[in-house]
Structure formats: C-alpha cells, structure tokens
C-alpha positions as CSV (number, residue, x, y, z in Angstrom):
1,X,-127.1,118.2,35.6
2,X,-130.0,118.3,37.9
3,X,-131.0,116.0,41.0
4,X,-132.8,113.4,39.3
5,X,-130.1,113.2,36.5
6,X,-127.3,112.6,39.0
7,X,-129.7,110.2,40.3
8,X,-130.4,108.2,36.8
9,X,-127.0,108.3,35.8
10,X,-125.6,107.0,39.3
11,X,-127.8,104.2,39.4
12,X,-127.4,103.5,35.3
13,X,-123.7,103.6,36.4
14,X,-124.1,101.3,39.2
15,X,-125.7,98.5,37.3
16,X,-123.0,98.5,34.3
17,X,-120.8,97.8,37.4
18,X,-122.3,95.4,38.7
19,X,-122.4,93.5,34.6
20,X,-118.3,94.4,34.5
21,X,-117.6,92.5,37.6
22,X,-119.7,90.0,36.5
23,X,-118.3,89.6,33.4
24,X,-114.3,89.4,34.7
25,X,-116.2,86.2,36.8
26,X,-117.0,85.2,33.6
27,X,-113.6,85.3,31.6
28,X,-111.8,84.1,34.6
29,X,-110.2,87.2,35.1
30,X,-107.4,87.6,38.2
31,X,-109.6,91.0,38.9
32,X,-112.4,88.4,39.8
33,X,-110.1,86.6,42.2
34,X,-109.3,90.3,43.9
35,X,-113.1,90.9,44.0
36,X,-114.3,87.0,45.6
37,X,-111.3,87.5,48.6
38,X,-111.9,91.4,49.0
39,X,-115.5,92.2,47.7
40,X,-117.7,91.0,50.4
41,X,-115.3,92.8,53.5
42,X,-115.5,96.2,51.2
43,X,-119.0,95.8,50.6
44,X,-120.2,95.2,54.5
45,X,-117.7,98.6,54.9
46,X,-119.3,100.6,52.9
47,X,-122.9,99.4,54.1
48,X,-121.5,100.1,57.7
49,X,-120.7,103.3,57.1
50,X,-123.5,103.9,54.6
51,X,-125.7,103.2,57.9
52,X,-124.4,104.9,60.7
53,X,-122.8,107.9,58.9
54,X,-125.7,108.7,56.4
55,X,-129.0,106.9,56.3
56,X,-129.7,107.1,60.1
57,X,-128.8,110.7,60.8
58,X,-131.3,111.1,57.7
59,X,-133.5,108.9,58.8
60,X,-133.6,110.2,62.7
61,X,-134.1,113.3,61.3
62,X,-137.7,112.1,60.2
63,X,-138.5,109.9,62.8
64,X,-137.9,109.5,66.7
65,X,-135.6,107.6,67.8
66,X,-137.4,104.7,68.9
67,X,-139.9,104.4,66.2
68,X,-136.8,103.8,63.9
69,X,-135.1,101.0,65.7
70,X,-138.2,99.6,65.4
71,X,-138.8,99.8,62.4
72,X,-135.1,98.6,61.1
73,X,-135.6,95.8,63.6
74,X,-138.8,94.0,62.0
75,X,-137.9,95.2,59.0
76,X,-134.6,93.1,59.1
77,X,-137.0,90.3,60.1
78,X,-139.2,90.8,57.3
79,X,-136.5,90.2,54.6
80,X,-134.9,87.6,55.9
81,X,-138.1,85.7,56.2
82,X,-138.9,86.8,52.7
83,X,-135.5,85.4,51.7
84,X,-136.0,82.4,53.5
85,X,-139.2,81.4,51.5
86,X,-137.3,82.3,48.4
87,X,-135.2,79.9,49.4
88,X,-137.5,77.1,49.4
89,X,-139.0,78.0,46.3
90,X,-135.5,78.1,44.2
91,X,-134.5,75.4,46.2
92,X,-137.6,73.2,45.1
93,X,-137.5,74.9,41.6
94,X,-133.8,74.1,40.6
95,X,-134.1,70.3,41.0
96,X,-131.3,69.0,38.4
97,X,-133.2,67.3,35.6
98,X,-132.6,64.0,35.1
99,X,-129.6,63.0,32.9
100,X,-131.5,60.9,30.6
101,X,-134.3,63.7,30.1
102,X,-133.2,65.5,26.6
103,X,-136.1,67.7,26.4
104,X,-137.0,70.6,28.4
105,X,-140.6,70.2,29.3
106,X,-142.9,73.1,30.1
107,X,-142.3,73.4,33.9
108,X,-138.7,74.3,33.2
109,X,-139.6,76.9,31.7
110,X,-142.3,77.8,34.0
111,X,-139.1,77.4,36.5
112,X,-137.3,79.8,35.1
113,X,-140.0,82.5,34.8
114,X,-140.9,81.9,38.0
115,X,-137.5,82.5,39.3
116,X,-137.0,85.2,37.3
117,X,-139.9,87.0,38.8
118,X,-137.9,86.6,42.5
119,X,-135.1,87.8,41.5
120,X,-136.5,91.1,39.8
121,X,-138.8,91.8,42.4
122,X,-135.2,91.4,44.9
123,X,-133.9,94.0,42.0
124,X,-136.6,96.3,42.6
125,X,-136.3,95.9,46.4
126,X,-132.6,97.2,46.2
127,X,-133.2,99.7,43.7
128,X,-136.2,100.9,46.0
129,X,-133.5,101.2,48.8
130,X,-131.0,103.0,46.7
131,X,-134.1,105.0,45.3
132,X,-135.0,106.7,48.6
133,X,-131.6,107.2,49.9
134,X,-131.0,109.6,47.6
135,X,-134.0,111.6,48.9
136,X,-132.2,114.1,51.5
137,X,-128.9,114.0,50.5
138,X,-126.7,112.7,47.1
139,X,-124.2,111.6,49.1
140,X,-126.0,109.2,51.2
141,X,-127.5,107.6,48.4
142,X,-123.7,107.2,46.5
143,X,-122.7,105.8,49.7
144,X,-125.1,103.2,49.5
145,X,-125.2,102.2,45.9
146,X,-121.2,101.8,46.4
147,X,-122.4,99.0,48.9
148,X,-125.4,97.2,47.3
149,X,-123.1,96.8,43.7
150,X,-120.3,95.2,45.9
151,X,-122.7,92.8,47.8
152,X,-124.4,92.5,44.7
153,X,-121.9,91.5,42.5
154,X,-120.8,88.2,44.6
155,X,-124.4,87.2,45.5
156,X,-125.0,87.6,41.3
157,X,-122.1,85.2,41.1
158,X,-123.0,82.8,43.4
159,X,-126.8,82.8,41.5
160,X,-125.6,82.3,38.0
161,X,-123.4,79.0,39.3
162,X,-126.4,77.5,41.1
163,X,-128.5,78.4,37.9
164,X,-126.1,76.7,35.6
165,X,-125.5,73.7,38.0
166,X,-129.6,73.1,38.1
167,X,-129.7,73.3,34.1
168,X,-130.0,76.7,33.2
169,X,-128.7,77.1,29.6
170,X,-126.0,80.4,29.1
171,X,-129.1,82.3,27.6
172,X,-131.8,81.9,30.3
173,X,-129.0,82.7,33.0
174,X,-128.0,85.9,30.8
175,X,-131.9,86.7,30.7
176,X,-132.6,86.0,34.4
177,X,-129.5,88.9,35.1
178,X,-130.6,91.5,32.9
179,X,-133.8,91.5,34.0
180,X,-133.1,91.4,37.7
181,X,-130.2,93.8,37.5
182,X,-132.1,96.2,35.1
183,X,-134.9,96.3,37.3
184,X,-133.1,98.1,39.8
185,X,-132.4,101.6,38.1
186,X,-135.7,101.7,37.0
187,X,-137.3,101.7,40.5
188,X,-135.0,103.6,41.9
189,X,-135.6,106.7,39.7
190,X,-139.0,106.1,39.7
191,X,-138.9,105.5,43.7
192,X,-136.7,108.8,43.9
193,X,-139.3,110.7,41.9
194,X,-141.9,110.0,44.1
195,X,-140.3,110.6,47.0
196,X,-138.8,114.3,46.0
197,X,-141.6,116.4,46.7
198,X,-142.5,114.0,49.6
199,X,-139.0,113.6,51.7
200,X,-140.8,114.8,54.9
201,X,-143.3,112.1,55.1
202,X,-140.3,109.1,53.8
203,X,-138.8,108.3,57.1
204,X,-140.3,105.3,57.3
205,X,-139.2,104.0,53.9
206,X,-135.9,104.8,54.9
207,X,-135.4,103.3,58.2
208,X,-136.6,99.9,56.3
209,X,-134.3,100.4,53.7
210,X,-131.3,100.9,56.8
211,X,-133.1,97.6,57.9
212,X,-132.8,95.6,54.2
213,X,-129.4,97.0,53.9
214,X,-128.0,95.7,57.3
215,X,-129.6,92.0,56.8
216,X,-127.6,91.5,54.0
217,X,-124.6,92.4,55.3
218,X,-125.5,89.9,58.1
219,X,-126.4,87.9,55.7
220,X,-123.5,87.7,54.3
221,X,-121.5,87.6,57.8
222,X,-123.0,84.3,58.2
223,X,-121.5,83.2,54.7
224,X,-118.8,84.4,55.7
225,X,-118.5,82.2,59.1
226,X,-120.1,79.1,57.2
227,X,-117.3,79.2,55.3
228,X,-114.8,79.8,57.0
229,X,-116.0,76.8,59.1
230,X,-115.6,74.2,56.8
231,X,-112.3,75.0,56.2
C-alpha cells in the first residue's frame, strides 16, 4: 500500500472509532464507563507525546526555533477564541423550546444547520491537523490521530447530550455526527495530498496544528479541574 493509502485508510479507520465508542455510549455499554473515567487521561498522553516526541522535532526541523513557539503560542490563542465564539453561538442557538411549543418552526432548523456547519468546519480543523502530520513521517501522524479519536470521542459525547437536552430529535443528532465526523478524513487526505510534494514549505501548518492540538488537551485539563471541583 502506498503513502497516501496508509494515510486514507488510517484516518477512514480513525473515524469508525471514533462512531464505535460512540455507539457503546449509546447502548450503555460498561466499555463506555472504562472510556468516560480513562479516555480523556489516555487522550492528553498520547497528545503529549504526539507533541514533544513527533510533531515538534518535525516541525523544528522546518522552522527556527523561535518562530515556532510563536506560532504554537497564538495559534493556541486563536482556537480557543474561535471556540469561545462557538460557544456563544450554540449557547444562544440551543435555547430549549418551550414545553407547550409542538411544532418546530423554521429557526430550529435554521439552528441545527447552523450548528452543523460549526461542528464540520471543527471536523475539518482536526482532520486538517491529522492531514499534515502525516507529511514527514507516518508515524507522527498515527501518533496524533491515536489522540484526536480519544479526545474526540468524549467531547462527541458530551455534544450529542447537550443536543438532545436543547431538542434535538435522535435523527438530527445522528446527522450533525456523521457530518462532522466524516468531514475529517476527507480533509485530511485531501490536506495530506497537497502537502506531499510541498513538506518543505508546511512548517508553519504544522507548528499551528502542535498549537490546536495542545489547546485541547488544555482544554480539557480545565474540564478536568471544573469537575473535579464540584465534587
């Protein structure tokens, strides 16, 4: 199998994962209990070492050294100010309808569109990060597709409940999650493509994809201590 093959059928692989874990949530499999206490720690592991032991010797290989902690750096800030405004929008989007409202007007499903479109272009944002690790080495980008499906897979879960809990009926959540999810192997071959013949000029696109992949696990580091908190 050549390069790009390994590269489809890694990522194809990845995202029928990421639907398997999703689906023992789903039939309240003890799996799923294994994956909620264990998944997140794993998933920061793998990023960690996905980082330090693959994408910035890559990436430093490219580009000097302080150019690259710059980069990282405001591209950290980037995303989580793009996720913040996400945020808002879902936030003002998935207002619960009212109990006595039977009928789903137009703007729900305006609402649902619309959050559809966030969450595949976040879907094409990871698969764009797993897409151009796998331009130096296979390895590195194996590494970090190990890590996006594990933080993926609980952040998926924690979507579909706040979906369903704002109205969402089992269909439009299945819809929303194929699309967003499906999203990702398609950019990521397509991202991988384009950066084959161009890997000496992609330094760039992979110190911002070491920054998106350390804010989520920061991200979810501060989930983590939220929660712990309220216990």
């Amino acid at each position: 199998m050549n390069a790009l093959g390994i590269i489809i059928a890694a990522n194809i692989a990845a995202t029928f994962v990421t639907f398997c874990g999703l689906k023992l949530f789903d039939i309240g499999s003890d799996l799923a209990d294994i994956i909620r206490k264990y998944g997140v720690f794993l998933g920061i592991v793998f990023a960690i070492v996905a980082i330090f032991n693959f994408l910035l010797p890559d990436t430093l290989d490219l580009l000097d050294g302080s150019y690259t902690i710059w980069t990282v750096t405001v591209s950290m800030v980037a995303f989580a100010f793009l996720e913040f405004l996400t945020n808002i929008a879902k936030h003002t989007l998935l207002i619960p309808k009212r109990k006595k409202s039977r009928k789903r007007g137009r703007m729900s499903k305006l609402s649902v569109a619309a959050i559809a479109a966030m969450d595949i272009a976040f879907g094409c944002i990871a698969g764009a990060a797993a897409g151009i690790s796998f331009t130096l080495h296979t390895g590195t980008g194996f590494m970090v597709l190990c890590a996006l499906t594990l933080l993926q897979i609980i952040s998926k879960v924690a979507s579909i409940r706040r979906y369903q809990d704002a109205g969402f009926t089992r269909k439009e959540n299945i819809t929303v999650l194929a699309l967003s999810l499906c999203a990702s192997p398609i950019v990521a071959t397509l991202v991988s493509m384009w950066a084959h013949e161009r890997y000496r000029h992609i330094g760039v696109f992979m110190a911002v994809a070491i920054g998106y992949i350390a804010y989520i696990c920061l991200y979810h580091l501060v989930c983590i201590v939220k929660k712990y908190k309220k216990c």
